[in-house]
LUMFIPA-693292 format. One record per residue (C-alpha): residue number from 0; residue in three letters; x, y, z. Coordinates in Angstrom, 3 decimals, padded with zeros to 6 digits. Last residue first. Layout:
N
R  seq  type      east     north        up
R  NUM   ALA         X         Y         Z
...
//
This chain:
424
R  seq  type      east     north        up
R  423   UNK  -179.503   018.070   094.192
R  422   UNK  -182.457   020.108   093.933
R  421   UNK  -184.154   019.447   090.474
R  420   UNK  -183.384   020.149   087.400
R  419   UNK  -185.130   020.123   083.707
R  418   UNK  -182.309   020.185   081.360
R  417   UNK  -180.954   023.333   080.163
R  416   UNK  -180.570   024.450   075.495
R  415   UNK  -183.917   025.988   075.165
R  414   UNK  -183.123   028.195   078.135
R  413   UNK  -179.980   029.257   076.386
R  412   UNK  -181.955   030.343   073.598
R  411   UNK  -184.405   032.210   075.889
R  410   UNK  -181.660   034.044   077.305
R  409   UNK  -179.885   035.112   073.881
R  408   UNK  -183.847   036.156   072.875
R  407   UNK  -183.476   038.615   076.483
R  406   UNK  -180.352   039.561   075.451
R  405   UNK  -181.527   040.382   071.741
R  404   UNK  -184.775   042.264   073.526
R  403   UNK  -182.550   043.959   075.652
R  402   UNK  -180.267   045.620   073.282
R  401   UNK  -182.944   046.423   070.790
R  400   UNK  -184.853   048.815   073.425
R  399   UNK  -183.372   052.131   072.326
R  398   UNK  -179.958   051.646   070.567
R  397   UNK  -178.760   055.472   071.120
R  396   UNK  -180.261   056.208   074.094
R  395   UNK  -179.883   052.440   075.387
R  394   UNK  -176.189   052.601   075.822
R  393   UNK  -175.178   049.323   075.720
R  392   UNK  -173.727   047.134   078.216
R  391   UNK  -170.508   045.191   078.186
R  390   UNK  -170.065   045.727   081.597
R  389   UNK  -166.564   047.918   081.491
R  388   UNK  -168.456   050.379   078.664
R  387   UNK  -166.445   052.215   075.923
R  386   UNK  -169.202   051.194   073.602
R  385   UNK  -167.022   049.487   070.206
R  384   UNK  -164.772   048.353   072.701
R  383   UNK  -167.257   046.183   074.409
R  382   UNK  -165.255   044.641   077.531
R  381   UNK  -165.763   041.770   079.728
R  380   UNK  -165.176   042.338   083.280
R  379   UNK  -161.142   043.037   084.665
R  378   UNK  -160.842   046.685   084.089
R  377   UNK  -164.115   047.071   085.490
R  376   UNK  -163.001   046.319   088.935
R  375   UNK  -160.349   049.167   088.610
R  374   UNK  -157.024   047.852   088.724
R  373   UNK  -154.344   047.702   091.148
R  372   UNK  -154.129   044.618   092.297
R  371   UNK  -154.687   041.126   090.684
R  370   UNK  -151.440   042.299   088.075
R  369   UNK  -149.201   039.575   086.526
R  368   UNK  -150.415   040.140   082.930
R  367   UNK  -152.795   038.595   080.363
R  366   UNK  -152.085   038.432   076.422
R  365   UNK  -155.823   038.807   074.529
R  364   UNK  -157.911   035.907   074.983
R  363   UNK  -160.799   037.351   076.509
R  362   UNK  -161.315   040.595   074.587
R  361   UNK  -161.871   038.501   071.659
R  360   UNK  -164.648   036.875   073.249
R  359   UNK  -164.192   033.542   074.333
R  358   UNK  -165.483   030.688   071.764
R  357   UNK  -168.062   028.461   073.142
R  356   UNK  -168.249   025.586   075.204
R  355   UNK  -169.675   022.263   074.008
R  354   UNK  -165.509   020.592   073.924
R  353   UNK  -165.111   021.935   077.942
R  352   UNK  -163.258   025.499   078.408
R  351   UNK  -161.224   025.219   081.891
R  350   UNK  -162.371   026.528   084.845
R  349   UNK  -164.977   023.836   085.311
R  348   UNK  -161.528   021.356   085.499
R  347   UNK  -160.721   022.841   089.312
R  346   UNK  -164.380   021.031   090.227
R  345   UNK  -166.481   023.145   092.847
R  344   UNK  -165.499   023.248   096.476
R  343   UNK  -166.682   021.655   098.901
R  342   UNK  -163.906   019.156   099.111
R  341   UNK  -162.782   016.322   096.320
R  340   UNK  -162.580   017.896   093.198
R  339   UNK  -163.236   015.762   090.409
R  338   UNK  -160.220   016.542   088.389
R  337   UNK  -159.664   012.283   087.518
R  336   UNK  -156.544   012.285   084.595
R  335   UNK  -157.323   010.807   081.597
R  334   UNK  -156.434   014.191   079.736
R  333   UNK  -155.470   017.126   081.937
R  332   UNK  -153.856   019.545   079.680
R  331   UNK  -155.868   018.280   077.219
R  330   UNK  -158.483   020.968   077.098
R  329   UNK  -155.149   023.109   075.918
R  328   UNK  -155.772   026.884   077.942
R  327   UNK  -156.028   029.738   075.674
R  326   UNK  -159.390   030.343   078.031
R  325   UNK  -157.782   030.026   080.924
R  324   UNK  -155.628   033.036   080.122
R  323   UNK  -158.207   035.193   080.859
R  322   UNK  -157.913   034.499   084.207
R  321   UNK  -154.550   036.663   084.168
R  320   UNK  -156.893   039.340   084.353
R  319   UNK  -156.170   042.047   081.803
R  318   UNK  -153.769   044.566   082.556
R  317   UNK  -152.548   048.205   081.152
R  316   UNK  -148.647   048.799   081.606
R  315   UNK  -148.149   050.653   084.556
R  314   UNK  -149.076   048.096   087.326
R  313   UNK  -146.975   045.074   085.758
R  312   UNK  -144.078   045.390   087.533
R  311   UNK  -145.711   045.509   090.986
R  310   UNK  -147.800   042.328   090.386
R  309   UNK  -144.279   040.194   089.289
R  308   UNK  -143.731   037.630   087.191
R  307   UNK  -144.308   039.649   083.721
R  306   UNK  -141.671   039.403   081.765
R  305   UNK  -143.239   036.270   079.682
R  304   UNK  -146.347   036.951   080.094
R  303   UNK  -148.945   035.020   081.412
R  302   UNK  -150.957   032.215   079.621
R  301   UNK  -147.702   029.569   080.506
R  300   UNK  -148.559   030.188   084.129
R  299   UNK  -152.334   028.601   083.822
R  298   UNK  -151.171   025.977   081.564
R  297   UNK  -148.492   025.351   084.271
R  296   UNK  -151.311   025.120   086.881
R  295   UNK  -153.384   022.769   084.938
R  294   UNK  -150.676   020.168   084.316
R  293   UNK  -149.482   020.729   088.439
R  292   UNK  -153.019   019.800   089.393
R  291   UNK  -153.306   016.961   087.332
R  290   UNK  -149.741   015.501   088.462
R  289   UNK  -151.098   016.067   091.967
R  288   UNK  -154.194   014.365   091.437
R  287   UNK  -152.493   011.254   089.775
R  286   UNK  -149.651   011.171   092.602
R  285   UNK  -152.520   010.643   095.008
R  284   UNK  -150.548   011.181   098.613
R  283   UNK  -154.009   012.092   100.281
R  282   UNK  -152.646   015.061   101.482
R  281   UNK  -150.762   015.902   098.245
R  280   UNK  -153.467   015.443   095.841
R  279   UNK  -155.684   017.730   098.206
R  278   UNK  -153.161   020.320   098.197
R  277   UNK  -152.825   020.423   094.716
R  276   UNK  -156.538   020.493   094.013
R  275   UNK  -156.276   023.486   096.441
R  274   UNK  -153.953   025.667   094.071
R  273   UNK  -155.909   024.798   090.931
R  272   UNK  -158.478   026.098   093.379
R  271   UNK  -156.623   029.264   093.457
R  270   UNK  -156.685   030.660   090.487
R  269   UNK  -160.665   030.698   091.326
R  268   UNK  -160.028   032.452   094.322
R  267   UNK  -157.663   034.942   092.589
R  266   UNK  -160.326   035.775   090.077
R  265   UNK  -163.167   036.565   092.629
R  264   UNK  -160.311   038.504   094.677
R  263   UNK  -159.657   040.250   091.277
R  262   UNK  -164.104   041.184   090.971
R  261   UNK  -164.843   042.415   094.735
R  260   UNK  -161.770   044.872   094.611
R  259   UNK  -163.849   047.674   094.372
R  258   UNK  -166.137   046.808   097.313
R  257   UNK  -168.774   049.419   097.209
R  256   UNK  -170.359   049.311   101.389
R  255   UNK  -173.370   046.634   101.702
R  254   UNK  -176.919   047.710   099.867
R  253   UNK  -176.557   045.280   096.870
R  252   UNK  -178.646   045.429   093.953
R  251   UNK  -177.203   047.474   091.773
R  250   UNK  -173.541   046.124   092.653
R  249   UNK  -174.914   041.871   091.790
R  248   UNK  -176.432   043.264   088.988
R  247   UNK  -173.498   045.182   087.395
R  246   UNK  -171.227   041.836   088.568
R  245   UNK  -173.475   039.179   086.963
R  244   UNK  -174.145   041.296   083.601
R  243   UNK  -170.380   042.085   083.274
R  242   UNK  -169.308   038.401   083.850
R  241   UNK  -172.610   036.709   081.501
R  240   UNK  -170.269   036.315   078.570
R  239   UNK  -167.290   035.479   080.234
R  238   UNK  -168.699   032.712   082.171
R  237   UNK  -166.099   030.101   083.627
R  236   UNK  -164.089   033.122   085.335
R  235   UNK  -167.618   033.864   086.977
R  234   UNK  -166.863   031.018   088.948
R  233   UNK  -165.342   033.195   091.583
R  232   UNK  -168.354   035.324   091.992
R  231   UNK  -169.671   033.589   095.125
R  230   UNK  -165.986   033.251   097.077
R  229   UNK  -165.808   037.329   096.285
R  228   UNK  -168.233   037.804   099.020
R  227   UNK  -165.274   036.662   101.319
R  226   UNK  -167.195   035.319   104.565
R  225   UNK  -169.550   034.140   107.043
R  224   UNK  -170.675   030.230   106.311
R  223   UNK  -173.175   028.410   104.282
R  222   UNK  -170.950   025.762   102.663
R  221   UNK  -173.655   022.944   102.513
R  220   UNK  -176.080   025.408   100.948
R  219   UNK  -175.930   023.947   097.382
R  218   UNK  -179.334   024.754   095.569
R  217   UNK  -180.422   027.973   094.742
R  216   UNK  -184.634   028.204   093.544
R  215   UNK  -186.600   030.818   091.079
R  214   UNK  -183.911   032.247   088.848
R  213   UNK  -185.489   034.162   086.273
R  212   UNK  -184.999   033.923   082.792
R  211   UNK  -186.712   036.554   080.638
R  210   UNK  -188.172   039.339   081.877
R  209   UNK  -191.693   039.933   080.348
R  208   UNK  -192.715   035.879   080.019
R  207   UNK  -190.514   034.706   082.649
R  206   UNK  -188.933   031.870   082.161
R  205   UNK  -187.849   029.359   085.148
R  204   UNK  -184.887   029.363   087.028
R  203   UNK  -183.100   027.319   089.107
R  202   UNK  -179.146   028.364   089.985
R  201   UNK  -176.679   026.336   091.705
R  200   UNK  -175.757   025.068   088.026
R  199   UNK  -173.629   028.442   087.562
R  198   UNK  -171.573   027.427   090.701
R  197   UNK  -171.987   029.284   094.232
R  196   UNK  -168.765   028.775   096.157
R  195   UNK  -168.965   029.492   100.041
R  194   UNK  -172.847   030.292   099.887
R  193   UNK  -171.673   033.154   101.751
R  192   UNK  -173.289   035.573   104.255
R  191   UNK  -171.263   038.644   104.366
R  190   UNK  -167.462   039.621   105.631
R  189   UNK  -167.139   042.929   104.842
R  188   UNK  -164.137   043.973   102.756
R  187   UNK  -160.939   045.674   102.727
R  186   UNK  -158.808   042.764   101.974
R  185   UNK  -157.268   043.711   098.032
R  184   UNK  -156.166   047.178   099.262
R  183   UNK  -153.793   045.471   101.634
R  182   UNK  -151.525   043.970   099.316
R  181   UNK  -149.682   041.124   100.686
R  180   UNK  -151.913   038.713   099.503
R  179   UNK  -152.032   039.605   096.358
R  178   UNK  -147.922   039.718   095.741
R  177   UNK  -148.049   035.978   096.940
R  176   UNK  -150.556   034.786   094.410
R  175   UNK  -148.449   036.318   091.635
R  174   UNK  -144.911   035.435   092.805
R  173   UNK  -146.215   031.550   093.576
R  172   UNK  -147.701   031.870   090.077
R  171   UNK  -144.204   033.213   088.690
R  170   UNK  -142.399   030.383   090.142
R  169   UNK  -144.636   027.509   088.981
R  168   UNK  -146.328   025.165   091.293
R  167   UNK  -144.972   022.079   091.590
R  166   UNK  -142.550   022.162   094.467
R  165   UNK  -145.154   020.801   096.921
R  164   UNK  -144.060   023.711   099.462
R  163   UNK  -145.614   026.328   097.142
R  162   UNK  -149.212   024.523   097.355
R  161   UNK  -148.812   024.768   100.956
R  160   UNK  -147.341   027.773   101.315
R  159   UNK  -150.178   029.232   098.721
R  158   UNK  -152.773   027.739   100.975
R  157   UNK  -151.640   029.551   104.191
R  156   UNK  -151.506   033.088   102.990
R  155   UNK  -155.055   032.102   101.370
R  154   UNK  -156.243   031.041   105.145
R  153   UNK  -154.580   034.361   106.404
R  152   UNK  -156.651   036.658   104.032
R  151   UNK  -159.646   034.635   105.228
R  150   UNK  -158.585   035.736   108.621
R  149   UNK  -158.059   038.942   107.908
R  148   UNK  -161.565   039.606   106.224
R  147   UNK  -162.919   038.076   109.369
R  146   UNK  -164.295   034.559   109.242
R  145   UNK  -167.718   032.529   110.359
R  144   UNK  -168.228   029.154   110.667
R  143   UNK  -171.431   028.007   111.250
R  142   UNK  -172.964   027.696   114.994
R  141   UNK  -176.179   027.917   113.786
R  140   UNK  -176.495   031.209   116.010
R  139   UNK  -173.930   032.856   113.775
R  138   UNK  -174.711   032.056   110.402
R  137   UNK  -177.945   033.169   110.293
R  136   UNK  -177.186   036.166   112.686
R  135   UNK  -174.795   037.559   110.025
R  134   UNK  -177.955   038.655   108.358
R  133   UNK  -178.972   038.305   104.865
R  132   UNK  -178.014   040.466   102.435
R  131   UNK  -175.204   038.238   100.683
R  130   UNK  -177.792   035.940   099.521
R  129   UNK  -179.642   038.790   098.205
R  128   UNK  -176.849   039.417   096.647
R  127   UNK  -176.346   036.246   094.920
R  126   UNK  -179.761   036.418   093.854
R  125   UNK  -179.435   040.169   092.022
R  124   UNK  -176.337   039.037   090.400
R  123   UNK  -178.272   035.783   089.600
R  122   UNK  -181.148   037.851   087.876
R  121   UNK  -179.169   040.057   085.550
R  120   UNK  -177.256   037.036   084.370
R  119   UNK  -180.579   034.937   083.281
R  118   UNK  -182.275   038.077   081.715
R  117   UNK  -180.940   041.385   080.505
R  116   UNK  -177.428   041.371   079.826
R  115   UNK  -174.859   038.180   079.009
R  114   UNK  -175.798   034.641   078.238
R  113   UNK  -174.714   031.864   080.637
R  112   UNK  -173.730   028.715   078.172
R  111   UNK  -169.841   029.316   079.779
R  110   UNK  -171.108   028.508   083.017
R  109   UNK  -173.270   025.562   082.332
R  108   UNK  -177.398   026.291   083.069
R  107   UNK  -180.015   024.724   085.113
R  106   UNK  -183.730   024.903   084.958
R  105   UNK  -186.687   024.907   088.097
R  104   UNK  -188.471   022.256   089.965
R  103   UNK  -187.441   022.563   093.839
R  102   UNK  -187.844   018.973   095.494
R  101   UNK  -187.758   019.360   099.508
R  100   UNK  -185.087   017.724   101.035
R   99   UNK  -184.008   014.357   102.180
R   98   UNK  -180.672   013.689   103.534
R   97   UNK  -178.916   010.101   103.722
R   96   UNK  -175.864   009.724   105.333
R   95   UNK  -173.441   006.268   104.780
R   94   UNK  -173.682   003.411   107.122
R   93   UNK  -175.616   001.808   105.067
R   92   UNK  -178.507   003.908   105.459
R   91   UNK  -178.828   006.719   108.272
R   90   UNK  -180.919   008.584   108.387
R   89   UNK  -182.392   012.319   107.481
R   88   UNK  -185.454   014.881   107.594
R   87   UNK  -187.392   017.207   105.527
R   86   UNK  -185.154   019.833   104.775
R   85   UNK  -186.501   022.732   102.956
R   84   UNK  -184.642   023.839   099.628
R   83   UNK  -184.256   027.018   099.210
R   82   UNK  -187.259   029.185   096.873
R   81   UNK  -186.102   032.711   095.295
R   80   UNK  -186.069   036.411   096.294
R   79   UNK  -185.008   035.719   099.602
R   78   UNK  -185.670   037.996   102.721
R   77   UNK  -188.751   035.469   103.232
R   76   UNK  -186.299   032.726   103.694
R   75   UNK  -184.325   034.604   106.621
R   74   UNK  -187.355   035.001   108.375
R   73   UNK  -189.449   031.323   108.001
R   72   UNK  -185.468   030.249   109.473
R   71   UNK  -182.672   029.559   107.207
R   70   UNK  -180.771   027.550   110.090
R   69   UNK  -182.328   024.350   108.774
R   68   UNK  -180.692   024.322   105.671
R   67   UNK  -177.483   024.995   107.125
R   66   UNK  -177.544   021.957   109.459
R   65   UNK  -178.729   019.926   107.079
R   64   UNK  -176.125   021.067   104.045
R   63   UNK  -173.378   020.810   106.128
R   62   UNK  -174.553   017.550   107.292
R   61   UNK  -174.808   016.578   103.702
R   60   UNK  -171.320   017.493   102.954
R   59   UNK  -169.733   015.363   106.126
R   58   UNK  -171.147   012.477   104.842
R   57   UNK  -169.845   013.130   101.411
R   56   UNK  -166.161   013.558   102.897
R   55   UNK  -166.519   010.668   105.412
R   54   UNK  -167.754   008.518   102.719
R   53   UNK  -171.414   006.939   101.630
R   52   UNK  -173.265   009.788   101.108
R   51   UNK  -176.946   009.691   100.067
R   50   UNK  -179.041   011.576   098.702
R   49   UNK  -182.676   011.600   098.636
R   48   UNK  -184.834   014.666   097.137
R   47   UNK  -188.801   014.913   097.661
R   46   UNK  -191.739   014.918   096.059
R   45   UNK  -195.157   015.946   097.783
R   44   UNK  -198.081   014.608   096.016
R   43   UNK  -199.825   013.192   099.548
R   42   UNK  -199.318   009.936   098.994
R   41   UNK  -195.202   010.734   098.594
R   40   UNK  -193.222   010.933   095.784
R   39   UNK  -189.601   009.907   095.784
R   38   UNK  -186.661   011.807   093.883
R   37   UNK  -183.489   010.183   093.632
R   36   UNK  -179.658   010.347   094.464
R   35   UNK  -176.552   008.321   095.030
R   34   UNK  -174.170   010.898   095.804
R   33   UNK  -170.591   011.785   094.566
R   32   UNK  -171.385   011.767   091.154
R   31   UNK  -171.084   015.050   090.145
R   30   UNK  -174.927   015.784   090.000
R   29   UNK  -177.005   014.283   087.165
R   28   UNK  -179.962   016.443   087.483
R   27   UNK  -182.636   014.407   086.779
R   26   UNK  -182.731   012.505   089.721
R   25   UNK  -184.275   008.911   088.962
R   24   UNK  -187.634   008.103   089.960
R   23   UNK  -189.338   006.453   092.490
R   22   UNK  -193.697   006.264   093.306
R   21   UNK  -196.235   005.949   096.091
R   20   UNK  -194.468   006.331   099.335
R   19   UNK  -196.370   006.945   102.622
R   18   UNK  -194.624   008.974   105.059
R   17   UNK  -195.178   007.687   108.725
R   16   UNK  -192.031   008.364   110.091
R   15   UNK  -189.520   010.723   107.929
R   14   UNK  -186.027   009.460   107.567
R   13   UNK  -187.318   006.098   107.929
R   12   UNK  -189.625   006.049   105.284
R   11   UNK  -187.329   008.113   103.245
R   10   UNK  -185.206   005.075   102.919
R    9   UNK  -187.524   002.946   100.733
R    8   UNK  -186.855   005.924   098.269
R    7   UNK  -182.961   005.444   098.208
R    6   UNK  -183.671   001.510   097.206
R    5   UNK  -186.453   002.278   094.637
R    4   UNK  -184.401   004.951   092.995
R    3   UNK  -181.671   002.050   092.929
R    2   UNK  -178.182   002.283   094.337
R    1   UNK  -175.378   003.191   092.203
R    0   UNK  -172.781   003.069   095.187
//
C-alpha cells in the first residue's frame, strides 16, 4: 500500500462532499500496519483520520468500525466518560475501503509500560466499565452480534477442537483449556457491551494536574458486539504492573452483578489467542504461521509444571495463573517468524515480553500451575506480600498519602515515555 498523506487526503473529498482540504500529514500513531493512514485538515480546522483497507480482512474491519461507530448514538456517548471517535463518512478508493473519522488528540501507552495504582490504571478500569455499562440496546438495534454466556462458552469449546485437531498444540494445554470449559463456575456471567479486545494502546489520555493520567478518548470499536466482559481484560496478562489497579477499578466502578471469575476467563482468552493464531495459520494453509503458533504455545506449556496437566489436580496445592509463565517465556521463541495477527484480534506476540519491557515482578515468575478454576479472582492479580493485599494496594492508614503520590509520579513517568496519538 504505502500511499501518500496527500493521496489518502485527496480521498476525503469524496468521502465527504464539499469538504475543503487545506493540509496532509502523516498518522502519528503508527498502527500495525494493516492500513494506510493519515490525518487531513479541513478549511474549517477540523482534522480528520483516513484509513484505508485494501483486503477483504481490512475491508471488513473498517465496516465494523463504521457501522459501530455510528450506532453510539448522542445517548450512548454521553454515558461515556471519555471522547469516541465520530465517523465522518467513507469511499471507496482503489477498490479497497476508506473510513474517515474524527481525530481524537490524546497519549498512548504499551502494556507492560502501564504503571500500577492511582492514575493511568485506575482510570481504564473505570473506562472499560463504563464501556461495559452501556445498554444492550446499542448493540442490538445495530444489528451487531450479540452472544449468551453459553454460546461464547461454545465458541471456546469449538476453538480448542480446532487448535487440538492441528496436532500441534501440546497435551497438557489441550487438558488445561478443556478442563475450563467444562467447569460451570467459570460461565456465570452477563453478557455486556464489549469492545471485543480492548488493547493498552486503545486508550487516550491526557494528564491531569490533581489525578494523574486520565484517559480522555478509546479507539478500536470495530468489534463492538454483546459479550464475555472478560474479552476487555484479557490483555491485562501483558501488564502486570497495572493488573491489580485495572481490575480494583474496573469492580469499583461497575454496577453489573460481582463476577468472580472475571480475572481466569481474562487469562484463558488471552491463552487462547496463541490458540487462534493456530487456527488462522491452518485455514490459510501458512506453514510459517502455524510453526509460529506452535513455538509460542510450547513456550507457553513448558512454563507449567511438570505434574501438573490437569485443573482438578492442581486445586489443593496453591496456584498462580499459568499466564505468568509468559513472562519466563524466550523472546525468540518466534524469531523471523510474521505474528501479526490477522483477525480482530490483537497480535498473539503482545503477550510475550518485547526487548523495552520491563522485568516482571517477582510474584510473576514464580512456577505456575494447571488451575483457571477454582481460585479466588485475587489469587490471580499481582501480589504485595509485604501488605497481604490481592491488588497490590497499600493500606493508606499506615502509609498516609505516599502511596499515591509515588503512583501518581510512576504515571507521570510513563506519560513522559507515550507518543502523541491519534485515532487510528
Amino acid at each position: 500500500m504505502a500511499r501518500s498523506p496527500f493521496t489518502l487526503a485527496a480521498a476525503v473529498t469524496a468521502a465527504l462532499p464539499g469538504a475543503e482540504v487545506v493540509g496532509a500529514r502523516t498518522l502519528t500513531a503508527g498502527g500495525d500496519g494493516r492500513f494506510d493512514s493519515a490525518v487531513a485538515t479541513l478549511a474549517d480546522g477540523r482534522e480528520l483520520v483516513i484509513r484505508v483497507g485494501d483486503d477483504d480482512e481490512t475491508s471488513r474491519e473498517l465496516a465494523s468500525e463504521s457501522l459501530a461507530l455510528r450506532a453510539l448514538t448522542a445517548g450512548a456517548r454521553a454515558m461515556l466518560p471519555f471522547r469516541a471517535p465520530e465517523y465522518s463518512g467513507e469511499t471507496l478508493l482503489a477498490e479497497g475501503r476508506a473510513l474517515v473519522t474524527e481525530l481524537l488528540p490524546g497519549f498512548q501507552i504499551e502494556a507492560s509500560h502501564v504503571p500500577g495504582g492511582r492514575g493511568a490504571a485506575e482510570s481504564i478500569g473505570a473506562s472499560i466499565a463504563a464501556v461495559h455499562a452501556l445498554p444492550a440496546s446499542v448493540v442490538r438495534n445495530a444489528g451487531l452480534t450479540a452472544r449468551s454466556a453459553e454460546e461464547v462458552r461454545e465458541e471456546i469449546r469449538q476453538l480448542v477442537d480446532r487448535a487440538a485437531a492441528t496436532g500441534r498444540v501440546p497435551a497438557r494445554l489441550t487438558v488445561r483449556w478443556r478442563d475450563a470449559v467444562g467447569d460451570d463456575e467459570l460461565w456465570r456471567f452477563e453478557s455486556a457491551v464489549t469492545l471485543g479486545g480492548v488493547q493498552a494502546t486503545s486508550f487516550l489520555f491526557e494528564d491531569d494536574p490533581d489525578n494523574g493520567p486520565e484517559v480522555v478518548g478509546l479507539l478500536n470499536w470495530h468489534g463492538m458486539s454483546l459479550g464475555d466482559p472478560a474479552v476487555d481484560l484479557a490483555w491485562l496478562s501483558s501488564a502486570p504492573d497495572a493488573a491489580g489497579t485495572v481490575h480494583s477499578s474496573y469492580s469499583e466502578a461497575s454496577d453489573r452483578t460481582p463476577d468472580s471469575a472475571l480475572a481466569v476467563r481474562g487469562r484463558l482468552l488471552a491463552e487462547l489467542e496463541f490458540a487462534r493464531w493456530l487456527v488462522h495459520g491452518d485455514a490459510m494453509h501458512r506453514t510459517d504461521i502455524m510453526d509460529d503458533a506452535a513455538g509460542l504455545l510450547e513456550s507457553l506449556a513448558e512454563g507449567l509444571r511438570e505434574n501438573d496437566l490437569s485443573v482438578i489436580a492442581a486445586r489443593s496445592e496453591g496456584v498462580d495463573s499459568a499466564m505468568d509463565a509468559l513472562n519466563r517465556v524466550p523472546a525468540t521463541a518466534a524469531a523471523g517468524s510474521n505474528t501479526s495477527m490477522q483477525t480482530d484480534a490483537y497480535n498473539p506476540a503482545d503477550l510475550l515480553p518485547g526487548e523495552d519491557a520491563p522485568d516482571a515482578p517477582e510474584e510473576y515468575v514464580g512456577d505456575a500451575t494447571e488451575d483457571l478454576r477454582d481460585v479466588a479472582e485475587s489469587d490471580l492479580l499481582p501480589r504485595d506480600e509485604s501488605q497481604g493485599d490481592p491488588s497490590g494496594a497499600v493500606d493508606e492508614e499506615e502509609t498516609g498519602t505516599d502511596s499515591a503520590d509515588e503512583a501518581q509520579r510512576a504515571a507521570r513517568a510513563a506519560l513522559q515515555r507515550w507518543t502523541s496519538s491519534s485515532s487510528e
